[in-house]
C-alpha positions in Angstrom: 217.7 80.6 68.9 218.2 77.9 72.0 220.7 80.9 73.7 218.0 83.8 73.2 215.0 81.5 75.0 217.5 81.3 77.6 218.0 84.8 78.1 214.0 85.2 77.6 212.0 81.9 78.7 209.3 83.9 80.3 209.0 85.4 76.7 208.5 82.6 74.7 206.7 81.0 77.5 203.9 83.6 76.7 204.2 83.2 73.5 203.9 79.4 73.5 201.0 79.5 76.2 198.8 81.8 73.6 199.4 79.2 70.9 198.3 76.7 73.3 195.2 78.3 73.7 194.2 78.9 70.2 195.1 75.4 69.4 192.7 74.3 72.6 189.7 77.2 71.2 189.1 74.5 67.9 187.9 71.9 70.3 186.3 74.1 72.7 184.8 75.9 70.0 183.1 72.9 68.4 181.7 72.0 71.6 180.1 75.2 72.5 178.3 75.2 69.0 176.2 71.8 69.9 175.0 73.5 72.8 174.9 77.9 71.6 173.7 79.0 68.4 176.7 80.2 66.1 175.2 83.6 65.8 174.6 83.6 69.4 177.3 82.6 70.5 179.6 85.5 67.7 176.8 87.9 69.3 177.5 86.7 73.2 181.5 86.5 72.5 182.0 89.6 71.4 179.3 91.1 73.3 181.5 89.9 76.3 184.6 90.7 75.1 183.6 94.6 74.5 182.2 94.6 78.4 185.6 93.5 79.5 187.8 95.9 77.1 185.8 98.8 77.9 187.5 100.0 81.2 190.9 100.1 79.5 189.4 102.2 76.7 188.1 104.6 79.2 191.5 105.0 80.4 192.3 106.6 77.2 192.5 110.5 76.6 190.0 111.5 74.3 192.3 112.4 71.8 193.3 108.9 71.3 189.5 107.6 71.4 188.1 110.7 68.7 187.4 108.7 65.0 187.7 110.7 62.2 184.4 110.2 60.2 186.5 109.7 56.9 187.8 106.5 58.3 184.5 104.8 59.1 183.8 103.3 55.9 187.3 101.2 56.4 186.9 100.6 59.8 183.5 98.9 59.6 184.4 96.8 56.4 187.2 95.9 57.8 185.7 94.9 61.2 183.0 93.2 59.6 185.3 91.4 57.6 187.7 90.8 60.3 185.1 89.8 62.7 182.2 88.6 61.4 182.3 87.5 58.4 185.4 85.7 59.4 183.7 84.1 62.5 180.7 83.3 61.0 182.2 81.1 57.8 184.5 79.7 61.0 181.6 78.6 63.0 179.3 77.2 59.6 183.0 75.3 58.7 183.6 74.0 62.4 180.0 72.6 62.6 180.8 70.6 59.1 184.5 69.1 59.4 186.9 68.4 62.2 188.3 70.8 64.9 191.4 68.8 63.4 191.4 69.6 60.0 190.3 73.7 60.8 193.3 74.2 63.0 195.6 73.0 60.2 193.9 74.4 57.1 194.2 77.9 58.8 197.8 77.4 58.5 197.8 78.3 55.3 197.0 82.2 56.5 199.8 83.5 56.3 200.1 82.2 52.5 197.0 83.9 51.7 198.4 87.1 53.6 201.5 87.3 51.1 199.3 86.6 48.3 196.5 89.4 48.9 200.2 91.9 49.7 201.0 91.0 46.5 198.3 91.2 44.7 196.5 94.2 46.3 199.1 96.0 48.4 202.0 95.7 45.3 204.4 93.9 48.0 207.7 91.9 46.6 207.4 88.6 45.8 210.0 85.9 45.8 210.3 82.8 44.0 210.8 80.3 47.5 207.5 82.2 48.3 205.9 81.1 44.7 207.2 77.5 45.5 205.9 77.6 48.9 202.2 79.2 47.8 202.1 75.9 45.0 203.0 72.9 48.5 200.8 74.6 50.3 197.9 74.8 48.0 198.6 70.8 47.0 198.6 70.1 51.0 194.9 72.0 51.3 193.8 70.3 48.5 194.8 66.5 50.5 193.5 68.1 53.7 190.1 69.6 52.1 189.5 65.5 50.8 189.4 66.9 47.1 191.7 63.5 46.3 188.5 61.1 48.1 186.3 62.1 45.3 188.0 59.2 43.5 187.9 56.7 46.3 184.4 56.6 46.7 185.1 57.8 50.4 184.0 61.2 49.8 181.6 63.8 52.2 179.9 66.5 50.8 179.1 67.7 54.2 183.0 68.0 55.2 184.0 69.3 52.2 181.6 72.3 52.1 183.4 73.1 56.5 186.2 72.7 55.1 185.8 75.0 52.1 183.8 77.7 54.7 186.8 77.2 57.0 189.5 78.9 54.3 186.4 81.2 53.2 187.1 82.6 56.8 191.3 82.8 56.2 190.0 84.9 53.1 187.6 87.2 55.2 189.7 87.6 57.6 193.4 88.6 55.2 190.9 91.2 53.5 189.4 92.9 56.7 193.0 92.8 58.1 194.7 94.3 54.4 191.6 97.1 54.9 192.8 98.3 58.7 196.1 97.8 58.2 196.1 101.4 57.3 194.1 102.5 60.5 196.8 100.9 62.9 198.7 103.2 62.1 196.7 106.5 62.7 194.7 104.4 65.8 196.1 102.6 68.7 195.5 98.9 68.3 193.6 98.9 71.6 191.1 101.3 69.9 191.0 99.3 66.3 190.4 95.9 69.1 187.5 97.9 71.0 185.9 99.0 67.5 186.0 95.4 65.9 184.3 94.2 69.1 181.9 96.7 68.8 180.6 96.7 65.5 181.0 92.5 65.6 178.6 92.7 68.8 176.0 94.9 66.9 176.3 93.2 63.5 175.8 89.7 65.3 172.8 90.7 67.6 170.2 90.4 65.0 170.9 87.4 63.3 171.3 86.0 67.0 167.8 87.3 68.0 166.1 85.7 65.2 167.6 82.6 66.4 166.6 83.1 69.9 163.4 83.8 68.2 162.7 80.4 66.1 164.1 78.2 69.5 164.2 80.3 72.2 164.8 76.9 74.4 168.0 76.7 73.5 168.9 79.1 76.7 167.6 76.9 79.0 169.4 73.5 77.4 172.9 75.3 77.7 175.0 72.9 80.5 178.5 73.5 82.6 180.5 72.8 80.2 178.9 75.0 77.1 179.3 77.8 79.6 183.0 76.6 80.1 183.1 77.5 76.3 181.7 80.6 76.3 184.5 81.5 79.2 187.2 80.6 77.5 186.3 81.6 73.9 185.8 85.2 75.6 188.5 85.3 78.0 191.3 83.2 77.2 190.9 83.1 73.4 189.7 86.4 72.3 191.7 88.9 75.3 194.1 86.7 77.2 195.5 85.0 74.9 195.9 88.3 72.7 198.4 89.9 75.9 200.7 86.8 75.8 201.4 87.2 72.2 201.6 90.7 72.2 203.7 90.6 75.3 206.1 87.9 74.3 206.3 89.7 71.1 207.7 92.8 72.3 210.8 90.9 73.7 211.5 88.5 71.3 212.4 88.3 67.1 209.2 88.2 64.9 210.8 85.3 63.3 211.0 82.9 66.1 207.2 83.8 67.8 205.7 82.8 63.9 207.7 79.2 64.1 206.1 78.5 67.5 202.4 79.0 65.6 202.6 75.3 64.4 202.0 73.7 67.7 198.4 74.7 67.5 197.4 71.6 65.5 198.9 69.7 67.6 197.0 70.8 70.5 193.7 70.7 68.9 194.3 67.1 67.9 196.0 66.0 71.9 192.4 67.2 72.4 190.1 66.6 69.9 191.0 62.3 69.4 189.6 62.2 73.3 187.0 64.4 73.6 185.6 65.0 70.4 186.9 61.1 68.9 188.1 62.6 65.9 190.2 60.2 63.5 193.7 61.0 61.8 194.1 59.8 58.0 197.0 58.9 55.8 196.2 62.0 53.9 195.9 64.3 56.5 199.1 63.7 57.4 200.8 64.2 54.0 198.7 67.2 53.7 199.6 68.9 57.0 203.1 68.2 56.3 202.9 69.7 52.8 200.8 72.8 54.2 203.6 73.6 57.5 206.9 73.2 54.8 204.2 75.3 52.2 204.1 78.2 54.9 207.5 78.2 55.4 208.7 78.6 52.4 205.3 80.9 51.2 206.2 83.3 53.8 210.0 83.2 53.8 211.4 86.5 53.6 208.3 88.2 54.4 208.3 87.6 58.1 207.5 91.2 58.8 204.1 91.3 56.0 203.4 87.7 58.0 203.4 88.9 61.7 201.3 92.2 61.0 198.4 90.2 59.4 199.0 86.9 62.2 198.7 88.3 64.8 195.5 89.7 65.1 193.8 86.7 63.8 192.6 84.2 66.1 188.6 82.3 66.1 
């Protein structure tokens, strides 16, 4: 692997600068929601993001733009499911627990990925993945703070985020399972521009009511909120989407999925300063039981791992 990053750095550079992002977008993400709505701010991300992704869809012949109507029942469950069903148990879990403990519990993704292939799509199973499905459930289950309901140190409130938090690593393994199909009759440009789409129209009622019941929350929104809103939209949802796609087109499948694991990292460099987030005992032994989980849950099935990864980021 050292001789190939050699031959490639600006590859894995990409690669690595994405995952720095996502790990940064817990933080960020967290921040924006004590200033924007979570509804508003699914309905103002995505409304963004299809405003920017609309000129390179116009640059498309018609041919690759025309839906059949027989797909639209997948396309829209699988967006909603992708998008915003995904986003919104994100946001309701990020508002409850610690950018921390979000970044590392959605780890355990590409766990979930091999177990909904197995179970729905009929996709070979091995027994290092059973053994790595069993660490990594035991490492949620530290992580989630199941094991503090008999130290008397237990939250209710963290425990439901942290529960929404894998509700979303559900959501979003079933939407992606559902358009799995439709990537390969539509260009993922298209299948991008259509999640956007339907997320911005399914999220702009539930974020009118809110505007509706505290409509003062516009005028309260500071610098910095509107520095999350930027880079949720921009770097999160599209930039960071062209490095990894980018970087991936060079380089083996197998090395770009190791380099995922830096992302909790990232969101605790940041989240210990600006958000004074804490780091227990168990957390640790959980995170380490979740990372060697995923490894071993996903050995063997790097391929099954990188189509469902790689479109998922919050």
């Amino acid at each position: 692997m050292n001789s190939e990053i050699l031959k490639k750095p600006i590859f894995y550079l990409a690669i690595i600068a994405a995952h720095i992002i996502w790990g940064g977008n817990y933080v960020f993400a967290k921040i924006t929601l004590q200033e924007i709505p979570m509804m508003s701010l699914g309905f103002l991300r995505y409304g963004l993001a299809s405003l920017l992704i609309i000129p390179f869809l116009l640059n498309l012949s018609s041919s690759e733009k025309r839906i059949k109507l027989a797909h639209l029942p997948q396309l829209v469950l699988g967006s909603l499911l992708l998008a915003c069903i995904n986003i919104a148990f994100f946001y309701a879990g990020l508002i409850r627990t610690s950018a921390i403990t979000a970044s590392v519990l959605e780890l355990s993704i590409p766990v979930i990925s091999v177990i909904g292939g197995w179970w729905f799509l009929k996709e070979k199973i091995y027994t290092a993945n059973l053994a790595g499905i069993a660490i990594s459930l035991l490492g949620a289950i530290s992580v989630i703070g199941i094991p503090l309901l008999f130290f008397g140190s237990f939250s209710g409130k963290e425990f439901l985020g942290n529960i929404l938090i894998l509700l979303s690593a559900v959501s979003f393994v079933t939407g992606s399972m559902i358009l799995k199909k439709m990537l390969k009759i539509y260009k993922p440009l298209v299948i991008t521009g259509i999640i956007f789409l339907i997320a911005t129209s399914a999220f702009f009622l539930p974020a009118f009511m809110e505007y509706l019941q505290n409509p003062n929350w516009v005028l309260k929104v500071s610098l910095l909120g509107i520095f999350g809103l930027i880079y949720i939209t921009v770097l999160s949802s599209i930039c960071a989407y062209f490095l990894l796609l980018w970087g991936l087109s060079k380089i083996p499948i197998s090395h770009a999925n190791l380099i995922q694991y830096i992302e909790p990292a990232v969101a605790a460099s940041l989240a210990v300063p600006l958000l004074g987030e804490r780091i227990s005992f168990s957390f640790i032994i959980g995170t380490c039981l979740i990372v060697l989980g995923v490894y071993w849950g996903t050995l063997g099935k790097q391929e099954h791992h990188h189509s469902d990864h790689k479109h998922h980021r919050n």
